[in-house]
C-alpha positions as CSV (number, residue, x, y, z in Angstrom):
1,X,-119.2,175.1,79.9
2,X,-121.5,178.0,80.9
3,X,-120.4,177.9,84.1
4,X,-121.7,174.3,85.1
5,X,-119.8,172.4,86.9
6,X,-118.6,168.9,85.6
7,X,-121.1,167.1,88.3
8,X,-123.8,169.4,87.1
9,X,-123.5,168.1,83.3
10,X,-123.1,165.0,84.6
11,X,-126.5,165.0,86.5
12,X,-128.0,166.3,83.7
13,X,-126.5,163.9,81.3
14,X,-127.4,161.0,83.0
15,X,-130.7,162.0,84.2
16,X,-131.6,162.5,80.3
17,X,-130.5,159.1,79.1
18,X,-132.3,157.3,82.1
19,X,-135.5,159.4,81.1
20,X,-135.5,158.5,77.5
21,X,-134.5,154.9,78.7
22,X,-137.3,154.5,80.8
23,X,-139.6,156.5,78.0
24,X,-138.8,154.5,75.6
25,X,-139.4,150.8,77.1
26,X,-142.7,152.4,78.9
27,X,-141.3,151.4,81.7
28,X,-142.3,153.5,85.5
29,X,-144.8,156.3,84.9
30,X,-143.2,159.8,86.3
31,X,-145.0,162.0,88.2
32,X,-145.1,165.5,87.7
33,X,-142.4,167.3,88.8
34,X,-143.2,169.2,92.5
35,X,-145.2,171.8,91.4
36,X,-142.7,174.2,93.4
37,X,-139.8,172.7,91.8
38,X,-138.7,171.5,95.0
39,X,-137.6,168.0,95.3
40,X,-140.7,166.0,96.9
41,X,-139.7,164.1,100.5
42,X,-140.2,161.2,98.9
43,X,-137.6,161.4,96.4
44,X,-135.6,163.4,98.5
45,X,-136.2,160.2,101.2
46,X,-134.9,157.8,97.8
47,X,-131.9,160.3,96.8
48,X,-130.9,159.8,100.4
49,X,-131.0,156.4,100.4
50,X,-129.1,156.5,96.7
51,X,-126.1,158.0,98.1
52,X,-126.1,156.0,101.4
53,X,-126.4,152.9,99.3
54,X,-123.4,154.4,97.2
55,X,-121.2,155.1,100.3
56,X,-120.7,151.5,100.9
57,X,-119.0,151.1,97.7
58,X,-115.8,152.5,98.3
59,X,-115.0,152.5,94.3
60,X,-118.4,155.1,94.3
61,X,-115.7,157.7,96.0
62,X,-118.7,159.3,98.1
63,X,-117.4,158.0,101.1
64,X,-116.2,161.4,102.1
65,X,-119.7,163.3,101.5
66,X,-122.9,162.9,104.4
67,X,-126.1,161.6,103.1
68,X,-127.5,164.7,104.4
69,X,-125.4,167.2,102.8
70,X,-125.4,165.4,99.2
71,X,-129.4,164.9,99.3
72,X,-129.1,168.7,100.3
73,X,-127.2,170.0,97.9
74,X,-129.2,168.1,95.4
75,X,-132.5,169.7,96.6
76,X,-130.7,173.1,96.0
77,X,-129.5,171.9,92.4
78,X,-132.6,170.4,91.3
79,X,-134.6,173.6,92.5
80,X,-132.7,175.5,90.2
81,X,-133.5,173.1,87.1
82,X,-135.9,173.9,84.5
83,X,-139.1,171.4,84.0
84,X,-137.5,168.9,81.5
85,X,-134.0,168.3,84.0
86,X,-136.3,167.9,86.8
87,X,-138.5,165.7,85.1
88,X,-135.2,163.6,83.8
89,X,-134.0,163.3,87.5
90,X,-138.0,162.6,88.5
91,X,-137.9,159.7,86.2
92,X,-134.8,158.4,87.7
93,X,-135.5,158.6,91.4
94,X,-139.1,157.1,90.5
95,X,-137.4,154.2,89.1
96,X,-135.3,153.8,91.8
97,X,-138.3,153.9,94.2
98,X,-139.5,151.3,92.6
99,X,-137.3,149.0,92.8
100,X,-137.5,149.3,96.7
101,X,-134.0,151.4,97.0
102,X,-135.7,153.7,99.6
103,X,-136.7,151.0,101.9
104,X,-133.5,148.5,101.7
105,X,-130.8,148.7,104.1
106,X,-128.0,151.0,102.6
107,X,-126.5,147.2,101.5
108,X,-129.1,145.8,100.1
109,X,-129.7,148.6,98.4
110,X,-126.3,148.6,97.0
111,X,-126.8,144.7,95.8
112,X,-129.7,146.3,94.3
113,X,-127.6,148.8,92.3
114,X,-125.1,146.3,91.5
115,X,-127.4,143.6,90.0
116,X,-129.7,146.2,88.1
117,X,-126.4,147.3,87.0
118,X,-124.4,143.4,86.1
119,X,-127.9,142.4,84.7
120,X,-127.4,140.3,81.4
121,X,-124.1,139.5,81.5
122,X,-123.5,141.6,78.2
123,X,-127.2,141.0,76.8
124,X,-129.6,141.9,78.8
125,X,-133.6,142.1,78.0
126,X,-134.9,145.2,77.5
127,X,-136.0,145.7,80.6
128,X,-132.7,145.1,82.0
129,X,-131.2,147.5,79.8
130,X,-134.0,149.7,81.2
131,X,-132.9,149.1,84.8
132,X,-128.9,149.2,84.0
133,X,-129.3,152.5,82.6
134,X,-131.7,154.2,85.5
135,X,-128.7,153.0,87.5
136,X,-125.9,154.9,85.4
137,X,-128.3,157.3,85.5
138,X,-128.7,157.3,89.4
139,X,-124.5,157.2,89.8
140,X,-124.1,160.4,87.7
141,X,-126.9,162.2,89.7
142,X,-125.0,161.4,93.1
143,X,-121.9,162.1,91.6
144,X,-120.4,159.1,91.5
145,X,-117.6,157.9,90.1
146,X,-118.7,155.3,87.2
């Protein structure tokens, strides 16, 4: 593997689908990836929120990790990411911003997930396939279990 770890292909993994989901439907504009290659507050503030949101789903199996050390150790792995990874995970987090994940309650932000995720019933509209897969996306980055 090149000495990634599993969680590490998976956040890239996932980060690339959402990216070319969201690309491909024209869906939320990304921003420019921090200029530092740090992780900007505000997605670090929506990562957070991500894996908080995540925690009260106890088939998520983060239960056992703190917000504060996952959003850490994300910061950490996304600093070490070249442009196009950081952009993938950029396009992610922005779409998760959007739908108001930041802001929600750690439950509501979870019902969020969930219905972004159930959306269609097996057919959703493109821009709930859109939506279903910056989701997927979001699990793998946080490590999830899908």
């Amino acid at each position: 593997m090149g000495g990634r770890t599993r969680r590490e292909l998976l956040k890239e993994g996932g980060a690339g689908a959402a990216a070319l989901a969201l690309a491909l439907a024209g869906a939320v504009p990304v921003a420019a990836p921090a200029a530092t290659g740090g992780l900007t507050p505000r997605r670090r503030a929506v990562y957070r929120a991500l894996v908080r949101a995540l925690q009260a789903s106890p088939e998520a199996g983060l239960g056992h990790r703190g917000a504060r050390a996952a959003t850490g150790e994300f910061a950490g792995w996304y600093a070490r990411q070249d442009v196009a990874v950081r952009g993938h995970a950029d396009a992610v987090l922005d779409h998760l911003d959007a739908l108001g994940i930041a802001d929600a309650t750690p439950r509501a932000a979870l019902r969020a997930l969930r219905a972004c995720s159930e959306a269609g019933d097996g057919s959703p509209t493109p821009e709930q396939a859109v939506h279903c897969a910056a989701v997927a996306a979001a699990r793998a980055l946080a490590g999830a279990a899908a």
